[in-house]
C-alpha positions as a printed Julia matrix, in Angstrom:
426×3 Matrix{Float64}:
   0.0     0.0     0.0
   1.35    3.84   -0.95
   0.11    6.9    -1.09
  -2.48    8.16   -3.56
  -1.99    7.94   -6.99
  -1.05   11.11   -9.07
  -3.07   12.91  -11.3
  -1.25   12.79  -14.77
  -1.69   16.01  -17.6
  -1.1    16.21  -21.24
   0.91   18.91  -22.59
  -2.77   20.49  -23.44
  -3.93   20.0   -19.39
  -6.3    17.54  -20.57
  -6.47   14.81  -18.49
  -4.44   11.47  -19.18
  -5.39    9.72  -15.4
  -3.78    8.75  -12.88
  -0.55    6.87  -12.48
   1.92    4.79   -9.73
   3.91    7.79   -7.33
   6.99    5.81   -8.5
   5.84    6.32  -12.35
   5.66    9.95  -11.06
   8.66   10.36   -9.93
  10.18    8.67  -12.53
   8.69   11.38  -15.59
   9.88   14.32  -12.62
  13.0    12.49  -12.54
  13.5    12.47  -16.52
  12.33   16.33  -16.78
   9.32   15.14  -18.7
   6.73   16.62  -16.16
   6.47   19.02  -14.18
   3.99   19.93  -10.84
   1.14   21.86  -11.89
  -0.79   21.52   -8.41
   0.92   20.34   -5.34
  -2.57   19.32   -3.33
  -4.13   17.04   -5.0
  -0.58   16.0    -6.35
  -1.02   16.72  -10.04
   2.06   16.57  -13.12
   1.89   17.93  -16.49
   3.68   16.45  -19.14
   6.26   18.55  -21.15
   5.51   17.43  -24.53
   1.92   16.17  -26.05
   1.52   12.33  -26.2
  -0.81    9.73  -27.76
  -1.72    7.62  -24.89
  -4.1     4.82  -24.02
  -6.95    6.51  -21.37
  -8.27    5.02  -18.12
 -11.22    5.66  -17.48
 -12.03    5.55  -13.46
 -15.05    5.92  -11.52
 -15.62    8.8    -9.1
 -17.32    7.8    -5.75
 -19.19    9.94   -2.97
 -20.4     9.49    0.72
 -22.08   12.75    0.99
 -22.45   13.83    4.9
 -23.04   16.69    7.03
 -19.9    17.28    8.7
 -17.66   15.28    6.52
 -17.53   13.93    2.63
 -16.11   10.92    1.6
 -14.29   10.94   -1.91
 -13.11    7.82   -3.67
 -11.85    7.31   -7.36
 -11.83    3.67   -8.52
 -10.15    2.13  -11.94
 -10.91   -1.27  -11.94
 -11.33   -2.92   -9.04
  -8.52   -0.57   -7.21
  -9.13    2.47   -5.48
  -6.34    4.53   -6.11
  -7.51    7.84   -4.14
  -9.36    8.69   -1.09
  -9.96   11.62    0.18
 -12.05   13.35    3.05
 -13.47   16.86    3.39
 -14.68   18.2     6.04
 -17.05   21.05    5.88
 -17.67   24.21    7.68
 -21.45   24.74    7.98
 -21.64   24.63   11.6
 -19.56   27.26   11.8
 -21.3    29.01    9.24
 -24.55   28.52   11.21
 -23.03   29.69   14.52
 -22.16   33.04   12.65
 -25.58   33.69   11.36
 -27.0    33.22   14.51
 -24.58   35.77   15.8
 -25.5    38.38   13.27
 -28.97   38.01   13.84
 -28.6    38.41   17.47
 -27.19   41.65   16.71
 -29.9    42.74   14.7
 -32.86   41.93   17.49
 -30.61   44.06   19.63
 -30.61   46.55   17.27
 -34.2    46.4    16.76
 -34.46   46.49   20.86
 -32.55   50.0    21.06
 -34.8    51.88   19.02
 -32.9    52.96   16.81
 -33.63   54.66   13.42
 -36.82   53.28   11.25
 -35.52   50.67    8.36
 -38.48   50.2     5.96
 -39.37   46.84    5.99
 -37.99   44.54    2.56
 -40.87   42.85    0.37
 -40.9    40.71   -2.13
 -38.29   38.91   -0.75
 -39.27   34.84   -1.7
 -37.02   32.18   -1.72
 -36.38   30.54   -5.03
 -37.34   27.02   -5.57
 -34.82   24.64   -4.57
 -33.19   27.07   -1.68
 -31.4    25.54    1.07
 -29.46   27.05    4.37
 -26.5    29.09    3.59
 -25.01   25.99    6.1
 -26.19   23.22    3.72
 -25.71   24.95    0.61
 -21.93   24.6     1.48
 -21.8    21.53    1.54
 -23.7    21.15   -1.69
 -21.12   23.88   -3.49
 -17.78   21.93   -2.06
 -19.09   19.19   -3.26
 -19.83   20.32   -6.27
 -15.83   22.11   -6.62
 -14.25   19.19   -5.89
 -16.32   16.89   -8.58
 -15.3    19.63  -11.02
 -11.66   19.32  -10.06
 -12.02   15.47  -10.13
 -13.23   15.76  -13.19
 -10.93   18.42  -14.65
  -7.67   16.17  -13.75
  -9.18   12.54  -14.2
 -11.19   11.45  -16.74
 -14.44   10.85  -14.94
 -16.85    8.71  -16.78
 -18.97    7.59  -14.03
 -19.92    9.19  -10.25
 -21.56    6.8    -7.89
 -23.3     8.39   -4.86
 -24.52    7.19   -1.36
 -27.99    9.46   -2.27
 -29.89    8.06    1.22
 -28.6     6.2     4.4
 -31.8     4.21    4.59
 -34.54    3.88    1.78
 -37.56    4.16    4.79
 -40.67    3.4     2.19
 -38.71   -0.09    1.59
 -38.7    -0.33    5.35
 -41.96    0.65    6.86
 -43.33   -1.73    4.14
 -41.39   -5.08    3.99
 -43.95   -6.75    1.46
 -43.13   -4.29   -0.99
 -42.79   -6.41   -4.27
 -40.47   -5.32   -7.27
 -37.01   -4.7    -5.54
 -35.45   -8.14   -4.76
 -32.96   -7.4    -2.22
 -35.84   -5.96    0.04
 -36.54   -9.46    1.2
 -32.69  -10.94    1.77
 -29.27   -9.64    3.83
 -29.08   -6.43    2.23
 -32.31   -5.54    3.84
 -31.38   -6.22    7.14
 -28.25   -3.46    6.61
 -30.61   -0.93    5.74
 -32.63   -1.33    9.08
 -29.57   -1.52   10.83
 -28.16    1.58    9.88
 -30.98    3.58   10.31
 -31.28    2.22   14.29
 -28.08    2.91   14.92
 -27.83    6.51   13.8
 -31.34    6.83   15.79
 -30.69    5.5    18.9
 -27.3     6.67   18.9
 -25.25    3.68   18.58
 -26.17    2.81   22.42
 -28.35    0.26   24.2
 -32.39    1.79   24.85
 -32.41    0.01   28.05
 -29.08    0.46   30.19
 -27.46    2.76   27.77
 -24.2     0.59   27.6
 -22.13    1.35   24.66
 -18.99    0.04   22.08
 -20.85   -3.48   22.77
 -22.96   -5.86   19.75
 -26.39   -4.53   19.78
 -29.43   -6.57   18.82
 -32.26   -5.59   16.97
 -35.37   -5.88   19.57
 -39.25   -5.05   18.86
 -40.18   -2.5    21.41
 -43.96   -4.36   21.55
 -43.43   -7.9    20.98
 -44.58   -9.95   18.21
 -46.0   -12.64   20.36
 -48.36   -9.72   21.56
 -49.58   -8.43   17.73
 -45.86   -6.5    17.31
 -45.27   -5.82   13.76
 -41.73   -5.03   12.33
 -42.38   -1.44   11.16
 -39.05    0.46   12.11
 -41.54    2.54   15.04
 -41.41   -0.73   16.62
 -37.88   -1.74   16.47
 -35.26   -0.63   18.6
 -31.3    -1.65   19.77
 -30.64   -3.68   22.92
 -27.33   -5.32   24.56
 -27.8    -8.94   24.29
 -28.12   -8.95   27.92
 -30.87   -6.49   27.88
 -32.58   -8.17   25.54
 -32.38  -11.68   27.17
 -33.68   -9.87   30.22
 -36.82   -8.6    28.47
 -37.81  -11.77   26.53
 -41.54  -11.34   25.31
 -42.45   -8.52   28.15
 -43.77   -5.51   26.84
 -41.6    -2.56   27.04
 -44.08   -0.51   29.75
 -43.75   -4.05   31.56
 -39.53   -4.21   31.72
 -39.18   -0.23   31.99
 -39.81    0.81   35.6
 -39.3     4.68   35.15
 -41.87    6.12   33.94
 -39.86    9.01   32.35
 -37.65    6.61   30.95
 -40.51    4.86   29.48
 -42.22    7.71   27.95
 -38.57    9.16   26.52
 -38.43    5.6    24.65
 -41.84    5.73   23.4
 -41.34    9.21   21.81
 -38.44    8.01   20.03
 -39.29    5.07   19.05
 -41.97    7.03   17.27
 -39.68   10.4    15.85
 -38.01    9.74   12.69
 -34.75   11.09   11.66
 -34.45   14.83   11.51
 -30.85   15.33   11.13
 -31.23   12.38    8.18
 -34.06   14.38    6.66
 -31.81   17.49    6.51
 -28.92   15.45    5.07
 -30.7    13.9     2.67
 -32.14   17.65    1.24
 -28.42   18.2     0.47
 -27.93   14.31   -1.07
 -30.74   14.83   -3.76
 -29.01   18.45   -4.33
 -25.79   16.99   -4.93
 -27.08   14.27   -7.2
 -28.82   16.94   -9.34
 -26.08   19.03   -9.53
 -23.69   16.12  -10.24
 -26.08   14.73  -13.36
 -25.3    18.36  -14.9
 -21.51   17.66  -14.78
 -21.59   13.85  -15.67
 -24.0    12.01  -18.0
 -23.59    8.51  -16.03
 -25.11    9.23  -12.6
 -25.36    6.15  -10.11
 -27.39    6.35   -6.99
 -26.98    3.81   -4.26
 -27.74    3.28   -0.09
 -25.56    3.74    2.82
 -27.3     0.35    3.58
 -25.42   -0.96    0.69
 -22.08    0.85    1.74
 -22.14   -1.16    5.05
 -22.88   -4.29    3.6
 -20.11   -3.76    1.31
 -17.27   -2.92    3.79
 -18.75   -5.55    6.36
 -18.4    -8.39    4.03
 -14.89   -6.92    2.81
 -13.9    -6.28    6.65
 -12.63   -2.59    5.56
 -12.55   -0.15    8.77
 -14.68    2.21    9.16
 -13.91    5.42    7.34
 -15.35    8.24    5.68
 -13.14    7.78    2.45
 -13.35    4.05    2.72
 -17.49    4.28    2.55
 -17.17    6.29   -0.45
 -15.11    3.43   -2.04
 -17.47    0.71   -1.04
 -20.73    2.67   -2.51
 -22.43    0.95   -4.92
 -22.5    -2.42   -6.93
 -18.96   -1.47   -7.74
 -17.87   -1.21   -4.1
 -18.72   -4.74   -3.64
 -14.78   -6.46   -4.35
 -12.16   -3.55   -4.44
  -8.71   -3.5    -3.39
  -7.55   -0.45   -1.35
  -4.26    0.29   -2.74
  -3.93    3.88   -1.14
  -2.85    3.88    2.89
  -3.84    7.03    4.0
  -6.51    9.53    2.53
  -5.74   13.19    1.84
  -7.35   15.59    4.42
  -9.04   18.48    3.59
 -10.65   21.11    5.77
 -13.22   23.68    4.37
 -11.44   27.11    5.34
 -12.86   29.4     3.45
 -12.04   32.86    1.4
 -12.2    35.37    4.62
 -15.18   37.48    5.99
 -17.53   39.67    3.17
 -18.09   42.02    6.35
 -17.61   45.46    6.01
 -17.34   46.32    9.73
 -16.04   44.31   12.63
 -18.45   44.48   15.63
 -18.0    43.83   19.55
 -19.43   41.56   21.94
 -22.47   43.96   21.83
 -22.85   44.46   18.17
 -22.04   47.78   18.28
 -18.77   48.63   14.84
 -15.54   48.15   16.55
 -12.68   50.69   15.63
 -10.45   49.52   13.69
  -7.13   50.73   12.18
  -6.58   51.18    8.47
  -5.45   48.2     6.89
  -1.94   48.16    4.66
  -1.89   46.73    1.02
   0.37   42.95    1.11
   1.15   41.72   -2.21
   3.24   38.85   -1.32
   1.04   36.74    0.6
  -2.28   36.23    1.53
  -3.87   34.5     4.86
  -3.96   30.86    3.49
  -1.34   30.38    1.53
   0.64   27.55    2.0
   4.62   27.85    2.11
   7.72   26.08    2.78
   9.31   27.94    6.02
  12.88   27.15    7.23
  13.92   28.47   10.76
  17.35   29.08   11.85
  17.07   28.9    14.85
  14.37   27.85   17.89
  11.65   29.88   18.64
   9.27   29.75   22.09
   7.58   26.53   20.83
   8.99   25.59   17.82
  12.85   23.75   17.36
  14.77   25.14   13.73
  14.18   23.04   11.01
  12.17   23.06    7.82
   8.42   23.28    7.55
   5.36   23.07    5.36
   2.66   25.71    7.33
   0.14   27.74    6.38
  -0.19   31.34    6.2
  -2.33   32.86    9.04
  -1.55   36.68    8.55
   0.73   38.51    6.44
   3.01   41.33    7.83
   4.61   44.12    6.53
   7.88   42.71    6.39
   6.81   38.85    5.52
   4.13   36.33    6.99
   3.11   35.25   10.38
   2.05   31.24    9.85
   1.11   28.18   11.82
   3.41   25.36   13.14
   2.34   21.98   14.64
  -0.86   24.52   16.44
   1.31   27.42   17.2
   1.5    30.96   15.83
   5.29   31.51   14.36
   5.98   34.88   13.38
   8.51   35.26    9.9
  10.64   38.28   10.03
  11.64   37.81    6.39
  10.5    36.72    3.32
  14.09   35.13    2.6
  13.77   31.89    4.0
   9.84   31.58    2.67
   9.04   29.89   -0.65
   5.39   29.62   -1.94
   4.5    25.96   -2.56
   0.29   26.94   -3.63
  -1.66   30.0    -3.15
  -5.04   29.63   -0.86
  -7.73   28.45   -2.46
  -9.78   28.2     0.69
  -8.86   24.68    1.44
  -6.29   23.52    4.24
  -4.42   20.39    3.1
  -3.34   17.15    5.34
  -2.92   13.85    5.52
């Protein structure tokens, strides 16, 4: 197992796919390619060439704090990668602003005539899920723009529920065997929180229970099912869950949920069926597949658990890969600054702030190649790959291993990409 494959460029930047680190090395080695983007690793070739393309298949766990991204040729995956998204944060910062603006409101304050006509289009989600649906849709783009992409494949739902509330459901054949019993799974899990209903035990096997028993005219409608400890549910036998529940508070907590569907999968699946539409405009194949089918997939292959290594086992393809990549690339959601005009205090009131001098050099985000001659408060002398957090007037102040470093000069600095509102790891 190695690292991710590298993305591979004709002379033209069309796309020629992807090919063995040690083949990489090898052309940079030769001074037939050169590095035209450092994260993802990407080479373009020096001269156009005729060659043989492979196609691969892009894959996609869409979620709400984290994507999973996979591409596939053959039976190999040959690059993960995992994004995780900002929209809490984005969230968090609209609810700040509009705090500020009931306070405003409160002071009285001059009269602002109130906006109409304002309607939402159709189709309009959060600002906080709508980024996730438009990093999504820049990294299929980019996928797509150094690979040549002829299929995506796409965990669309976690659980189909329709298939679940309604067993007898004729039509669909793997309602009826194992796969079935994934998708059921899944969707207990995530809503009873990976935890036993009774004692609340956890990081133990968990059995599927019926909350009223069948012996006493239980069906097997997901309302009725629940996860129990096998000890728990040994304990319980055919009893009735009012008659093995004591606490009354307890007992009414479990009846509620047993009852509440999913919210937090109903808002994640808004942005799935998003994605997928905007994904069919980029791609002409468009797959759509379960998470109940991901699971069944990496249990039967015994793959850990991963948010890459879902991605990879989406879909009838995801059934016998080999991983051939050992770690995934990491990438956090950073963003391209604040649109704010004016900074505001802990009371909402405009801050002061001091006029702001023009940088040229470098911009908050960048990342660069630092080498320090000697130690600083937290951080030995040595050579370093860290991110820009501020630039200076005389050079950069950037982040090492968590801790601020300031850069007196722009001597020992040397630009390896410019921000593009990502932060790269692996």
């Amino acid at each position: 197992m190695h690292t991710n494959y590298v993305f591979l460029l004709n002379a033209d930047k069309s796309p020629l796919g992807m090919i063995h680190p040690a083949r990489a090395r090898e052309l940079q080695d030769k001074k037939k390619a050169a590095v035209f983007r450092r994260y993802p690793y990407v080479l373009i070739l020096r001269n156009q060439v005729n060659s043989v393309i492979k196609a691969c298949i892009l894959k996609i766990d869409p979620g709400s704090k984290w994507t999973g991204f996979a591409i596939q040729m053959g039976s190999s995956i040959i690059l993960r990668m995992e994004l995780e998204h900002r929209g809490e944060i984005i969230k968090l910062d609209l609810e700040k602003r509009a705090g500020f603006r009931r306070g405003r409101r409160s002071r009285n304050l001059r009269y602002r005539m109130e906006r109409s006509g304002r309607r939402k289009k159709e189709g309009w989600l959060p600002p906080s899920l709508r980024h996730r649906l438009l990093t999504v849709e820049t990294w299929i783009k980019r996928f797509m723009r150094y690979c040549p992409i002829i299929t995506i494949e796409i965990e669309q739902v976690r659980f189909d529920t329709q298939k679940m509330n309604n067993p007898e459901i004729k039509g669909v054949e793997y309602q009826q065997g194992e796969l079935m019993g994934y998708e059921v799974r899944q969707y207990l899990l995530e809503k009873w929180g990976n935890e036993c209903t009774y004692c609340g035990v956890k990081n133990v096997p968990l059995e599927v229970e019926h909350v009223k028993p069948k012996s006493k005219g239980g069906s097997d409608r997901v309302s009725n099912l629940t996860l129990a400890c096998h000890c728990c549910n040994q304990k319980k036998g055919d009893k009735d869950v009012s008659e093995f529940v004591s606490d009354k508070a307890k007992l009414d907590i479990i009846l509620s949920q047993a009852k509440t569907p999913l919210k937090d999968a109903a808002a994640v699946n808004s942005t799935r069926f998003a994605i997928v539409e905007t994904a069919k405009k980029l791609c002409d194949n468009v797959k759509c597949w379960t998470g109940g089918r991901t699971k069944f997939n990496r249990f039967k292959q015994g793959f850990e658990k991963s948010h890459s290594i879902d991605a990879a086992c989406v879909g009838e393809s995801g059934s016998n890969i080999k991983i051939k990549t050992q770690q995934p690339l990491i990438v956090v959601c950073k963003g391209h600054g604040s649109r704010q005009a004016r900074r505001v205090n802990k009371y909402g009131f405009p801050a002061v702030q001091k006029a702001k001098a023009v940088f040229t050099h470098a911009t908050a985000g960048d990342l660069v190649r630092v080498v320090l001659d000697s130690d600083r408060k937290n951080v030995t002398k040595g050579k370093y790959i860290a991110r820009v957090k501020t630039p200076t007037k005389k050079a950069v102040e950037v982040v090492i291993n968590g801790k601020r470093v300031e850069i007196s000069s722009m001597k020992n600095v040397s630009f390896i990409q410019r921000s593009d509102g990502y932060a790269y790891s692996f």
